[in-house]
N, CA, C and O atoms as a GROMACS GRO file, in nm:
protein
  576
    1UNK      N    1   0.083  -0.118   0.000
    1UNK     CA    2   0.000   0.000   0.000
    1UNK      C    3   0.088   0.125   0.000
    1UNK      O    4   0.195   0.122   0.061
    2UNK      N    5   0.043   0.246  -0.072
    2UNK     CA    6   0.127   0.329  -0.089
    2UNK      C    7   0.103   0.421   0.017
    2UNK      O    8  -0.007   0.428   0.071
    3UNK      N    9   0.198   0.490   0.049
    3UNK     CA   10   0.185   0.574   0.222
    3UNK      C   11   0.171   0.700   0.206
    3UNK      O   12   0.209   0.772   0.298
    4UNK      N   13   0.103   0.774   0.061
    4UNK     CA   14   0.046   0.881   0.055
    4UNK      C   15  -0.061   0.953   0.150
    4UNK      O   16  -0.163   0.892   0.182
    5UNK      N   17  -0.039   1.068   0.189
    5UNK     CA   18  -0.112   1.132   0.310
    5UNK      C   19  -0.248   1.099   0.239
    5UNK      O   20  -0.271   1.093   0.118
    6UNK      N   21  -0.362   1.070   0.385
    6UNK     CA   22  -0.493   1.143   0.331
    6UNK      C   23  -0.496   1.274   0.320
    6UNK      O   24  -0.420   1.352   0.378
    7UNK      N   25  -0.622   1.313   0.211
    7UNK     CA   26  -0.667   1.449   0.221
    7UNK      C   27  -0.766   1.473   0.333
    7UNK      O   28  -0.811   1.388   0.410
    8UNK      N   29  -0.786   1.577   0.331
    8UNK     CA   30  -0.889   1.624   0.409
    8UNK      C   31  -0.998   1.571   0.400
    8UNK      O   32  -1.042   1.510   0.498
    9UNK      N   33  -1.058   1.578   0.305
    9UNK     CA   34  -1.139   1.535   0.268
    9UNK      C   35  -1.180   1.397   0.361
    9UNK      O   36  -1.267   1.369   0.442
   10UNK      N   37  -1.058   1.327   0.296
   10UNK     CA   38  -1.054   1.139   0.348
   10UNK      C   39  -1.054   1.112   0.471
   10UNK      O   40  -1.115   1.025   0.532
   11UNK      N   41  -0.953   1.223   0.523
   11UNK     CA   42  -0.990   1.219   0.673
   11UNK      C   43  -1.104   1.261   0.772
   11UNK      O   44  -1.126   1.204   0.879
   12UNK      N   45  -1.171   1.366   0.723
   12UNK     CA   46  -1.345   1.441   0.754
   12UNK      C   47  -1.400   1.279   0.748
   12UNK      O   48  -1.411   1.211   0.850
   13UNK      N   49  -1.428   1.231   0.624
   13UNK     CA   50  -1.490   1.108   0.629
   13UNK      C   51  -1.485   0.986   0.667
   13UNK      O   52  -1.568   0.897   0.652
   14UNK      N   53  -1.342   0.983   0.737
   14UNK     CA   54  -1.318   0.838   0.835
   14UNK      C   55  -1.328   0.899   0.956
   14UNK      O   56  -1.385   0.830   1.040
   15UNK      N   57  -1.285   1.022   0.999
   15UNK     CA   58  -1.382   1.081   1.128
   15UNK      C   59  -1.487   1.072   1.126
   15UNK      O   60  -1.510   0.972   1.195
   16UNK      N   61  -1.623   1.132   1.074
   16UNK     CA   62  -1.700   1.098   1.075
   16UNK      C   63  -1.802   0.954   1.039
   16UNK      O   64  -1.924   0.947   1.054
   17UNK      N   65  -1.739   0.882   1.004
   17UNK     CA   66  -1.758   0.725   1.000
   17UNK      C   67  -1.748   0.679   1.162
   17UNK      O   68  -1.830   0.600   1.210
   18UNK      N   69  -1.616   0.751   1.254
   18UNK     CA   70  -1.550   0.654   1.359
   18UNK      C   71  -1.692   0.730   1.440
   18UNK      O   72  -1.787   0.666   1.486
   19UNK      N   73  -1.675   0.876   1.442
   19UNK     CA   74  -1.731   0.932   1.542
   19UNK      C   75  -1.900   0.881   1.543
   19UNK      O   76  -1.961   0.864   1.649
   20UNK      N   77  -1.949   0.864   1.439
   20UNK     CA   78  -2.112   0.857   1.438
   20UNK      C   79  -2.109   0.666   1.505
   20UNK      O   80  -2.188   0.643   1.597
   21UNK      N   81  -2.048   0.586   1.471
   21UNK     CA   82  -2.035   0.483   1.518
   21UNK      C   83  -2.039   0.476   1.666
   21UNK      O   84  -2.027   0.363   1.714
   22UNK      N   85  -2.055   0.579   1.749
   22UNK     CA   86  -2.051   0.619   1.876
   22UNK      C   87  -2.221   0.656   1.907
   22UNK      O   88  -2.256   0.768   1.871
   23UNK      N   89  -2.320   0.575   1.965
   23UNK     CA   90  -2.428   0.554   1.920
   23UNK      C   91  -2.481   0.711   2.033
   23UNK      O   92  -2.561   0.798   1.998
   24UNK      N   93  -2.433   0.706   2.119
   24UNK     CA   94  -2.477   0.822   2.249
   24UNK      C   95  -2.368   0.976   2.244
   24UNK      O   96  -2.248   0.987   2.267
   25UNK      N   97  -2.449   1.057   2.212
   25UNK     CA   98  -2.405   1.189   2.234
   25UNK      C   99  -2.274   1.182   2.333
   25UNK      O  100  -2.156   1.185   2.295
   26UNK      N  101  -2.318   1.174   2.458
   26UNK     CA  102  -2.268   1.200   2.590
   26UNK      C  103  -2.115   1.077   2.547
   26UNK      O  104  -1.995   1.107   2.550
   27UNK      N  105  -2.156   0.988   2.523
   27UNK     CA  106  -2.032   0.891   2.472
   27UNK      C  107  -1.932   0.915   2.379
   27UNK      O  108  -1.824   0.856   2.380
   28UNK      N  109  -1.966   1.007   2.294
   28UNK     CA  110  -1.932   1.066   2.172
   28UNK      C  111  -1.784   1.180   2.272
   28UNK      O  112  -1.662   1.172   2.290
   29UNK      N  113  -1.870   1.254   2.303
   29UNK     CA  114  -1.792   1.345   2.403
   29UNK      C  115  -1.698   1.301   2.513
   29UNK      O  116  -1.590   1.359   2.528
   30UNK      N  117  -1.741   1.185   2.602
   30UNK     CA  118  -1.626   1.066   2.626
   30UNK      C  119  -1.534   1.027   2.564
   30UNK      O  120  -1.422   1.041   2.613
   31UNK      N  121  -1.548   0.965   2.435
   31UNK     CA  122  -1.465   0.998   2.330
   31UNK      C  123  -1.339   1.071   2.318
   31UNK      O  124  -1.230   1.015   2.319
   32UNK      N  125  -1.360   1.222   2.304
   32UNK     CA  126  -1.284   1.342   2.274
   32UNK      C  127  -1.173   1.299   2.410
   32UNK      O  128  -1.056   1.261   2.423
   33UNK      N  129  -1.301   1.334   2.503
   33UNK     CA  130  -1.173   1.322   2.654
   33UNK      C  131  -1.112   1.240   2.677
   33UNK      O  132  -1.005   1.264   2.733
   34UNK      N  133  -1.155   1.073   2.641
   34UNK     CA  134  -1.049   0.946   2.625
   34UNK      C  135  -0.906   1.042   2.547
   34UNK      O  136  -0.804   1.073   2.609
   35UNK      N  137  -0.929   1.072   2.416
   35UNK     CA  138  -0.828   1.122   2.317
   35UNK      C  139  -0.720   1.255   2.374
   35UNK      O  140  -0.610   1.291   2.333
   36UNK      N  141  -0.826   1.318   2.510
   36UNK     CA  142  -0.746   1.386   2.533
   36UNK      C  143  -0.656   1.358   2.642
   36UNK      O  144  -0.564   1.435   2.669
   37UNK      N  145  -0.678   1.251   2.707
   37UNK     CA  146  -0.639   1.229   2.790
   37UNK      C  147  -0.505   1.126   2.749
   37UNK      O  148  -0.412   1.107   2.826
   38UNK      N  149  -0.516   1.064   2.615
   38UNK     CA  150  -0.424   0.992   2.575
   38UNK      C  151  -0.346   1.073   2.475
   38UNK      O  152  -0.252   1.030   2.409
   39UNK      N  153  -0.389   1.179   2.471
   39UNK     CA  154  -0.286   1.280   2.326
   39UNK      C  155  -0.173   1.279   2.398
   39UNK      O  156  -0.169   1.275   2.521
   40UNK      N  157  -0.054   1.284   2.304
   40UNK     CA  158   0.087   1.296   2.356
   40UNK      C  159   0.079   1.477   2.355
   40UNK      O  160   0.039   1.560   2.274
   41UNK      N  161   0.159   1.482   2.532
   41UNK     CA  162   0.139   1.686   2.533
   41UNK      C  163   0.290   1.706   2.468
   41UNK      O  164   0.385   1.637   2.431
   42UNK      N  165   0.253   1.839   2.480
   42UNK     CA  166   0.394   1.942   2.416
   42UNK      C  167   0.493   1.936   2.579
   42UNK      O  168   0.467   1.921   2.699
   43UNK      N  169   0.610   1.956   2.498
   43UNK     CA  170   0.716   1.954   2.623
   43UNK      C  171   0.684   2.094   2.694
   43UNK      O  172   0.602   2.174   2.650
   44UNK      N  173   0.746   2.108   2.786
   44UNK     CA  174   0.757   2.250   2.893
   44UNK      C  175   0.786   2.375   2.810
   44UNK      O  176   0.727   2.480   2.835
   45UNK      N  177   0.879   2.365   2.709
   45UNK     CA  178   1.006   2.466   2.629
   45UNK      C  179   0.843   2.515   2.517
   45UNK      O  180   0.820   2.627   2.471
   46UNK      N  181   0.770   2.410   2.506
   46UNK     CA  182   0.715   2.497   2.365
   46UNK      C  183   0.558   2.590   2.431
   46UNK      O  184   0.507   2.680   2.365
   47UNK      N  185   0.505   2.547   2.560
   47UNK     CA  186   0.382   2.598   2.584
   47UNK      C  187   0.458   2.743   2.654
   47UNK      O  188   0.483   2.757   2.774
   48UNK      N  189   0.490   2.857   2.529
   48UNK     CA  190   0.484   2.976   2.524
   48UNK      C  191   0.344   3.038   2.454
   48UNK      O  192   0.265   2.991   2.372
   49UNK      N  193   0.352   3.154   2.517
   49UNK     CA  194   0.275   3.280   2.463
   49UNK      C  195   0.246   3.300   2.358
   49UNK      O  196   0.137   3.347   2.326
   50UNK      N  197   0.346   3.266   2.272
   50UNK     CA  198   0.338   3.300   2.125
   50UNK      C  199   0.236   3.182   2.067
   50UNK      O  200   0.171   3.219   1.970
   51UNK      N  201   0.215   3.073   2.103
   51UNK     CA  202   0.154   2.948   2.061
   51UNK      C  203   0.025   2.930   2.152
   51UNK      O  204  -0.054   2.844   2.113
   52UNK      N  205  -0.011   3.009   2.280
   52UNK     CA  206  -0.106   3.006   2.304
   52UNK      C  207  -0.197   3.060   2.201
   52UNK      O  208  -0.167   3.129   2.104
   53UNK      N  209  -0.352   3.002   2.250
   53UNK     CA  210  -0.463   3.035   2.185
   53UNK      C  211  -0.586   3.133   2.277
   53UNK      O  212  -0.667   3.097   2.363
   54UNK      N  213  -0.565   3.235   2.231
   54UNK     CA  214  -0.640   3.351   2.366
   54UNK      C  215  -0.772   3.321   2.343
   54UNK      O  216  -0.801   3.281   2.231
   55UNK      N  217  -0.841   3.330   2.410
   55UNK     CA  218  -1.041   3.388   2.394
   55UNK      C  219  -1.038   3.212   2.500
   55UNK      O  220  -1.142   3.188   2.562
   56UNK      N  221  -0.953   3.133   2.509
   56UNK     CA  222  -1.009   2.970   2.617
   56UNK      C  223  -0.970   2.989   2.742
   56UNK      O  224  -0.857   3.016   2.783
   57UNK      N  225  -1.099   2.969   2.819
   57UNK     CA  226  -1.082   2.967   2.954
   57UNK      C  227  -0.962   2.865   2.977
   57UNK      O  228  -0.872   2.880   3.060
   58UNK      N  229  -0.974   2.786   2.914
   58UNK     CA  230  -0.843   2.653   2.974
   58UNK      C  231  -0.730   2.733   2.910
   58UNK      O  232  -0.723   2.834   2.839
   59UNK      N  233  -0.647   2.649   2.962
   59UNK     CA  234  -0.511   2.723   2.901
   59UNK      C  235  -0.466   2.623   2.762
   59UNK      O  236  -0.465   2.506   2.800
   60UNK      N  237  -0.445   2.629   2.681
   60UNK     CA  238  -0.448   2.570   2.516
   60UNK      C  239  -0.334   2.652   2.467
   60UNK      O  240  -0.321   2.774   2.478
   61UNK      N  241  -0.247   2.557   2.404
   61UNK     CA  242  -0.159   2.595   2.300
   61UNK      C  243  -0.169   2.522   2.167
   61UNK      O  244  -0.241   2.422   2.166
   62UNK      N  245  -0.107   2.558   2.056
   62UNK     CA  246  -0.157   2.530   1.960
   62UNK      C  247   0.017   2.539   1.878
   62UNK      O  248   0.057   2.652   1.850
   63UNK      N  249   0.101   2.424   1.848
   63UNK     CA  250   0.265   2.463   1.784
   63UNK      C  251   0.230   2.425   1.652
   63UNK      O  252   0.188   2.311   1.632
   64UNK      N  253   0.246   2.524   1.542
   64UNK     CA  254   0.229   2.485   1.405
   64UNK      C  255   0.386   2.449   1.357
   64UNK      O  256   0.486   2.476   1.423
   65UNK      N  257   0.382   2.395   1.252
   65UNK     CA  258   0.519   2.349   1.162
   65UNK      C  259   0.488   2.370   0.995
   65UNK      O  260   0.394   2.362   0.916
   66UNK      N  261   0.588   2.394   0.998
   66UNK     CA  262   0.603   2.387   0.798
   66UNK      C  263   0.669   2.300   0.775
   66UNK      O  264   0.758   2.299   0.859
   67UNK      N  265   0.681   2.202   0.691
   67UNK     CA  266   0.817   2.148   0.622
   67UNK      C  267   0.748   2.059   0.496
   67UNK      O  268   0.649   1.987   0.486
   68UNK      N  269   0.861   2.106   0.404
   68UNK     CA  270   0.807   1.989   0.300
   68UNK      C  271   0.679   2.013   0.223
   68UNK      O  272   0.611   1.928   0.166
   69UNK      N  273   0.656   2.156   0.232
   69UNK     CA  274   0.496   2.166   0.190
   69UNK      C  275   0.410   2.104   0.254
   69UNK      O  276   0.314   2.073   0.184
   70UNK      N  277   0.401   2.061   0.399
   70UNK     CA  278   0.286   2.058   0.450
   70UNK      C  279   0.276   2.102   0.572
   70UNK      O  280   0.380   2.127   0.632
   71UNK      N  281   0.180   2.116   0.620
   71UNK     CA  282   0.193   2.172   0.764
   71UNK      C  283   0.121   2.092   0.872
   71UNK      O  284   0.007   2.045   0.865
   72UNK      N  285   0.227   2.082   0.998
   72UNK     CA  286   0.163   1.996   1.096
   72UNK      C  287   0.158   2.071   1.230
   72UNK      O  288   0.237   2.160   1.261
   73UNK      N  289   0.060   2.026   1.303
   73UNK     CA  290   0.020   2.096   1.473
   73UNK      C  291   0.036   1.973   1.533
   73UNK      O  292   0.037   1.860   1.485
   74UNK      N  293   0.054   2.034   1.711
   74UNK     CA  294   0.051   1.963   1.829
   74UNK      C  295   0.006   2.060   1.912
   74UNK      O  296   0.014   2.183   1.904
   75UNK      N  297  -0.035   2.000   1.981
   75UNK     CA  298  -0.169   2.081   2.130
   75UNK      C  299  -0.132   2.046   2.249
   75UNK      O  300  -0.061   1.948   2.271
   76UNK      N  301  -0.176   2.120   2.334
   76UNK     CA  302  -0.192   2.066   2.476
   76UNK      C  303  -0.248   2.198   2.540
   76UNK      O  304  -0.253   2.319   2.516
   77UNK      N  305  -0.293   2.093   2.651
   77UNK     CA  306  -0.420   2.204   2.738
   77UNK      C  307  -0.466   2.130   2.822
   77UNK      O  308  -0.488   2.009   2.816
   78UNK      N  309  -0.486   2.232   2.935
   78UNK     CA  310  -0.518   2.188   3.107
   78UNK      C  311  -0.647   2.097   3.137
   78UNK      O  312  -0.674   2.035   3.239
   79UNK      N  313  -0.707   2.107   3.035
   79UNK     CA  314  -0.879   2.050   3.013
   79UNK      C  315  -0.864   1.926   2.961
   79UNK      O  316  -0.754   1.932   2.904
   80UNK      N  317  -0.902   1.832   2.948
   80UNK     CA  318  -0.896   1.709   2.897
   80UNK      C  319  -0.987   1.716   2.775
   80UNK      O  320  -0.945   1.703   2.660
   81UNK      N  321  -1.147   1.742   2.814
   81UNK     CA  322  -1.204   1.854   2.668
   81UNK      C  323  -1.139   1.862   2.556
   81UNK      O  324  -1.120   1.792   2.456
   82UNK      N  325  -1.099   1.994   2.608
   82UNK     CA  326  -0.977   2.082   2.513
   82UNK      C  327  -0.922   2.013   2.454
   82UNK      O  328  -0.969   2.003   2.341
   83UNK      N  329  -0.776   1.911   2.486
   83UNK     CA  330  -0.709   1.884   2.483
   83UNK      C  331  -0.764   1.756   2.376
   83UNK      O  332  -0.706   1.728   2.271
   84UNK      N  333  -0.851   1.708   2.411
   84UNK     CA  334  -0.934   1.622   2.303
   84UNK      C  335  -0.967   1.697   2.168
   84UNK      O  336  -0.911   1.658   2.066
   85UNK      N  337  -1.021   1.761   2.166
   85UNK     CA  338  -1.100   1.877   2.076
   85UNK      C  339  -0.951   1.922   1.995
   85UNK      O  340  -0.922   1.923   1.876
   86UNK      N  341  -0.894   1.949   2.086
   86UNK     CA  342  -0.731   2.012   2.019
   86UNK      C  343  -0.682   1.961   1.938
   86UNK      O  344  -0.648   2.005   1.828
   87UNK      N  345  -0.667   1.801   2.007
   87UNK     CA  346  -0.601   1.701   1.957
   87UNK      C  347  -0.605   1.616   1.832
   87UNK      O  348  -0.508   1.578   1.768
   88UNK      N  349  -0.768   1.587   1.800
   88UNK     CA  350  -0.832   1.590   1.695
   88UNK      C  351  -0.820   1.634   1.564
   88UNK      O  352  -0.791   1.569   1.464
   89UNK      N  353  -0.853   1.790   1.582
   89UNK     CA  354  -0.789   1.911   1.526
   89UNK      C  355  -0.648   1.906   1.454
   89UNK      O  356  -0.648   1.930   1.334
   90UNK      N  357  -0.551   1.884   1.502
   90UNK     CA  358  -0.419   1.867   1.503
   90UNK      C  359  -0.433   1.735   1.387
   90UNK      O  360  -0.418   1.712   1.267
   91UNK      N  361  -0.464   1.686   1.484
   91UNK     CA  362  -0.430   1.538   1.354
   91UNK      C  363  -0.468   1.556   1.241
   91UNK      O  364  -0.418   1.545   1.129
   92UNK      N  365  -0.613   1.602   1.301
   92UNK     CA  366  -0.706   1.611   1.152
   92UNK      C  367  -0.635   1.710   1.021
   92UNK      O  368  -0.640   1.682   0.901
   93UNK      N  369  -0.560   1.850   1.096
   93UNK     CA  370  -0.488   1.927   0.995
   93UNK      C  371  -0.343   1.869   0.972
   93UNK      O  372  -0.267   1.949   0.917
   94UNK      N  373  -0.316   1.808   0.987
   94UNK     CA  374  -0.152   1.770   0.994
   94UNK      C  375  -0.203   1.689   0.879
   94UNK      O  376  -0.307   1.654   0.824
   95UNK      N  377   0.000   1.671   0.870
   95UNK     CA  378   0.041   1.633   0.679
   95UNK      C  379  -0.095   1.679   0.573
   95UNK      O  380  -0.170   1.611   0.504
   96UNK      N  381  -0.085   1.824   0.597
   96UNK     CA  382  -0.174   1.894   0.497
   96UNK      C  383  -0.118   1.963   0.447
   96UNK      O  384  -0.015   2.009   0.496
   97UNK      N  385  -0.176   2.011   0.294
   97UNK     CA  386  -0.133   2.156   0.210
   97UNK      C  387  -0.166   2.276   0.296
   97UNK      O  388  -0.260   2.274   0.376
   98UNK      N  389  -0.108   2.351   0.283
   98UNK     CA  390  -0.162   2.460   0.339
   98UNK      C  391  -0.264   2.487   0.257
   98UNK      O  392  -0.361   2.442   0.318
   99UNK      N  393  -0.313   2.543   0.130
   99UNK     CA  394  -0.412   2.573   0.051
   99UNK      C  395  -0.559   2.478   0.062
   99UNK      O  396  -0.663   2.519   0.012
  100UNK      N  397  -0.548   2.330   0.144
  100UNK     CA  398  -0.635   2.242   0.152
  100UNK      C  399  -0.665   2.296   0.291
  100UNK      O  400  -0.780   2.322   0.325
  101UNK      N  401  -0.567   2.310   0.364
  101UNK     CA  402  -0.591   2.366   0.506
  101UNK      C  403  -0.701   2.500   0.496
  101UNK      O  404  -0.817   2.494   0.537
  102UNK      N  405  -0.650   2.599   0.443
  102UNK     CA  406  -0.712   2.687   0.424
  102UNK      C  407  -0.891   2.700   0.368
  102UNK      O  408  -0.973   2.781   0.410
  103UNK      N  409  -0.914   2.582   0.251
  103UNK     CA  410  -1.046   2.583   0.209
  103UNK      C  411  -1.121   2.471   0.308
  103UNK      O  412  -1.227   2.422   0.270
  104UNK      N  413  -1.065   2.436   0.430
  104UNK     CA  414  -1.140   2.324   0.516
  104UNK      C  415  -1.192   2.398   0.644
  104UNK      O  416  -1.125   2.468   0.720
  105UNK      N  417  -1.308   2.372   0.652
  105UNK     CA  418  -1.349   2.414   0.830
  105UNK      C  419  -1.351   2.258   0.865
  105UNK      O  420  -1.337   2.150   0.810
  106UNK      N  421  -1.375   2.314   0.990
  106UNK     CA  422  -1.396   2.147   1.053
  106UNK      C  423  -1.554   2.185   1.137
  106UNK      O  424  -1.573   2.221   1.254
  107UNK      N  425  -1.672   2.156   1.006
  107UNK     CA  426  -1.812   2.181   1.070
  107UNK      C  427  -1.857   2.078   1.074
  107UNK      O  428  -1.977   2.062   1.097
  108UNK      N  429  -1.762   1.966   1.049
  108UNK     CA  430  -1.820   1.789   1.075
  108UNK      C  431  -1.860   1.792   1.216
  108UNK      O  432  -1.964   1.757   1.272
  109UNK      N  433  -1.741   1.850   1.264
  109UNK     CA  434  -1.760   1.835   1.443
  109UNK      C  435  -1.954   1.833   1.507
  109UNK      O  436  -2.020   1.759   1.580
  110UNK      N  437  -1.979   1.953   1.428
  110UNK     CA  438  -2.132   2.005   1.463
  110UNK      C  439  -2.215   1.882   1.373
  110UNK      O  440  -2.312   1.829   1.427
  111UNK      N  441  -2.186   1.852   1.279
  111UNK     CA  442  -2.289   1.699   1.181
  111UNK      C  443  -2.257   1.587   1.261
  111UNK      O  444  -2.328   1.489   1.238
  112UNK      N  445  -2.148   1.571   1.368
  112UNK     CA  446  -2.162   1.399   1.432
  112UNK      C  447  -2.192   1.433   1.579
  112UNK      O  448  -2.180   1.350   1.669
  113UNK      N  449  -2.246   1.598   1.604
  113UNK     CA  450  -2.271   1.636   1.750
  113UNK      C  451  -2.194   1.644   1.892
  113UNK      O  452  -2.222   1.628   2.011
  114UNK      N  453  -2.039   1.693   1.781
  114UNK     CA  454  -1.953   1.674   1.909
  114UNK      C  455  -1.966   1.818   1.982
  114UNK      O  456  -1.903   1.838   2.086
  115UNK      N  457  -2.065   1.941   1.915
  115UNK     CA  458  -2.013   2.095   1.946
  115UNK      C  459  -2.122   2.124   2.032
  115UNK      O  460  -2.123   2.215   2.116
  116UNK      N  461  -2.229   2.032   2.006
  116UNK     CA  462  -2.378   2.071   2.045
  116UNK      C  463  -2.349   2.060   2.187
  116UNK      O  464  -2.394   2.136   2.272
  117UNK      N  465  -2.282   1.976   2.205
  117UNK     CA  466  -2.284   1.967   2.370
  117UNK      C  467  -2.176   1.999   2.424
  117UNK      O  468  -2.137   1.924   2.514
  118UNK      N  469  -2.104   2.102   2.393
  118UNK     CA  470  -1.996   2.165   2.438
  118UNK      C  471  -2.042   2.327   2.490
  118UNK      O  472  -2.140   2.375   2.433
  119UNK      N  473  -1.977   2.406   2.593
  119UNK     CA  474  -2.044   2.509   2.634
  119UNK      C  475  -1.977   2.656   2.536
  119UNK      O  476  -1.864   2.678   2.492
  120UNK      N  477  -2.090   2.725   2.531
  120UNK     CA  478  -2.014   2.818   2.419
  120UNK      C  479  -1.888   2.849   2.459
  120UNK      O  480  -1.810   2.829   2.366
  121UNK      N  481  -1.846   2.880   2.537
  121UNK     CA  482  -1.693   2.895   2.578
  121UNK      C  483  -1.613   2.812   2.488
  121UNK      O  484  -1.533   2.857   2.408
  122UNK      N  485  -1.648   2.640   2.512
  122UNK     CA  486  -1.530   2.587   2.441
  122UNK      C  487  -1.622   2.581   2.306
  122UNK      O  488  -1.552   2.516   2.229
  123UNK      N  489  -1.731   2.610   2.245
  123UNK     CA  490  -1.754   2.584   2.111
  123UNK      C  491  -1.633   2.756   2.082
  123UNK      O  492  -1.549   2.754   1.993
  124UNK      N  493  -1.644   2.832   2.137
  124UNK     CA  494  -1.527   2.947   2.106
  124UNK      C  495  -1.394   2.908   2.086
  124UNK      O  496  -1.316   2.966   2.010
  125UNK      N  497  -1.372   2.828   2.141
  125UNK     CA  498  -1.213   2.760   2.180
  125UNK      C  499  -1.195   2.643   2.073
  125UNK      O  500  -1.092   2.579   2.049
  126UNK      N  501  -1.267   2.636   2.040
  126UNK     CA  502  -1.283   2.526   1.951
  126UNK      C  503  -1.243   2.603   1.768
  126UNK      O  504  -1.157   2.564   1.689
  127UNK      N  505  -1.373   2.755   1.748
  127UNK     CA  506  -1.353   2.821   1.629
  127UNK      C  507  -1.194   2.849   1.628
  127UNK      O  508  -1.123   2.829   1.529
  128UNK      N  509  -1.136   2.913   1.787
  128UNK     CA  510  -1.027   2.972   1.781
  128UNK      C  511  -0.884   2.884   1.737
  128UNK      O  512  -0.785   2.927   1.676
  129UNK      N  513  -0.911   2.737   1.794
  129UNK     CA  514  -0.826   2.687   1.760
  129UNK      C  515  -0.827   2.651   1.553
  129UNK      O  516  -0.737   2.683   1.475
  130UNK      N  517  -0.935   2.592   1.526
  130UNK     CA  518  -0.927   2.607   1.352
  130UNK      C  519  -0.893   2.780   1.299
  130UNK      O  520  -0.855   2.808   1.185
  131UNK      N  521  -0.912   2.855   1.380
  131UNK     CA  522  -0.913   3.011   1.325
  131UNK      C  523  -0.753   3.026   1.298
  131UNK      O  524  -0.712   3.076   1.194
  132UNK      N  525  -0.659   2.975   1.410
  132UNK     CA  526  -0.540   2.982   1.446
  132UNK      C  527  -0.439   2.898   1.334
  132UNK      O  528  -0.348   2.944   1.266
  133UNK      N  529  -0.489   2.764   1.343
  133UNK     CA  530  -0.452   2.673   1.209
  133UNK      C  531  -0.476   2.714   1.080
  133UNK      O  532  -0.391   2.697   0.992
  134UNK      N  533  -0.605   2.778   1.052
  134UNK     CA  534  -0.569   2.795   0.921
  134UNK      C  535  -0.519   2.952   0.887
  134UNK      O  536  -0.498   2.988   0.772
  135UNK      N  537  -0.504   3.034   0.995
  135UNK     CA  538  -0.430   3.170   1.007
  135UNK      C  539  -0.227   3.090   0.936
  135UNK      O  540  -0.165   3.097   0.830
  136UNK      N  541  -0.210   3.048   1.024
  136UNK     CA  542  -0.081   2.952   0.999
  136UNK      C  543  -0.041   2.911   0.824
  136UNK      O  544   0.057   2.932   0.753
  137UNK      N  545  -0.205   2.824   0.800
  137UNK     CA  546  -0.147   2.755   0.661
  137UNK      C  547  -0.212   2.901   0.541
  137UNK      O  548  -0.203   2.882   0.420
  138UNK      N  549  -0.259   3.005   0.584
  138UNK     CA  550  -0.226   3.105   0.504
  138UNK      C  551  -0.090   3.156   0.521
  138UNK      O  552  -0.023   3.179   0.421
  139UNK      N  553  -0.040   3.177   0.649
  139UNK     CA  554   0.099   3.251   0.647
  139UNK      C  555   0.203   3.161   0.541
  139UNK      O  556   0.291   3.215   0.475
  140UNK      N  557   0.178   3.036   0.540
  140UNK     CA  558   0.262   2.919   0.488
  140UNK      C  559   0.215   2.951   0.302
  140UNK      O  560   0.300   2.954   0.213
  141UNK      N  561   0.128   2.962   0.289
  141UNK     CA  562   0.123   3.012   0.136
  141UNK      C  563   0.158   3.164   0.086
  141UNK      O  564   0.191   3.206  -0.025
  142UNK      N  565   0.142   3.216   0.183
  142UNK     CA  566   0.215   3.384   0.159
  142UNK      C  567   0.359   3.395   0.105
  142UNK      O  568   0.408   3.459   0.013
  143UNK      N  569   0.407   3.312   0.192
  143UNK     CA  570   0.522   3.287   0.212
  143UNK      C  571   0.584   3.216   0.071
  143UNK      O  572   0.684   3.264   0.017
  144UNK      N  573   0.512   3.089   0.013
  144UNK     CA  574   0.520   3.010  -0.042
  144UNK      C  575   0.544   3.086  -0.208
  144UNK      O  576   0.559   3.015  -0.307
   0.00000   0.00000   0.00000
């Protein structure tokens, strides 16, 4: 099998395959926090200021990368939530174009009901973190 990245695309749709397979809302959201609770965090050296994500009550960072034409994130955050939600996020945008990055929201989240039951605070923390990522994979095509 050839070890070409998924697109976005491919990945939206095996997320949402895994996530709806999760028959209970509330389980669904269990879910996230299992993921956040098992995401690998950022070391001490990178949860600076510059990589925080402002407007979240939790504390959330967000480390973007370039290389190679694609761009990858890693998260971490005091919330297990978060840190789920983050984490997700991250994967979900990593080994991406920036230009694919850029034309993707992630409004699956709200079609398999992971946002509905989140409190506006973190549905905020949630826009801010995709707001932040694809702020990034525009800087990465500016640049480009």
């Amino acid at each position: 099998m050839l070890n070409s990245p998924m697109t976005l695309e491919e990945k939206k749709n095996a997320l949402v395959e895994e996530i709806t397979l999760i028959p209970d809302a509330y389980e669904r959201l269990g879910y996230i926090v299992d993921r956040g609770k098992k995401a690998e965090g950022l070391p001490e050296d990178l949860r600076i200021d510059s990589f925080k994500i402002e407007g979240c009550m939790s504390q959330l960072w967000v480390v973007p990368a370039y290389q190679d034409g694609l761009c990858n994130f890693q998260s971490e955050s005091d919330s297990a939530i978060v840190k789920g939600i983050a984490s997700l996020l991250c994967d979900f945008y990593s080994d991406a174009k920036p230009e694919e990055i850029v034309q993707t929201d992630a409004d699956f989240l709200g079609d398999v009901g992971i946002t509905q039951h989140l409190s506006p605070n973190r549905r905020n923390g949630l826009s801010r973190i995709v707001e932040s990522i694809q702020r990034f994979a525009q800087s990465c095509l500016a640049e480009s």
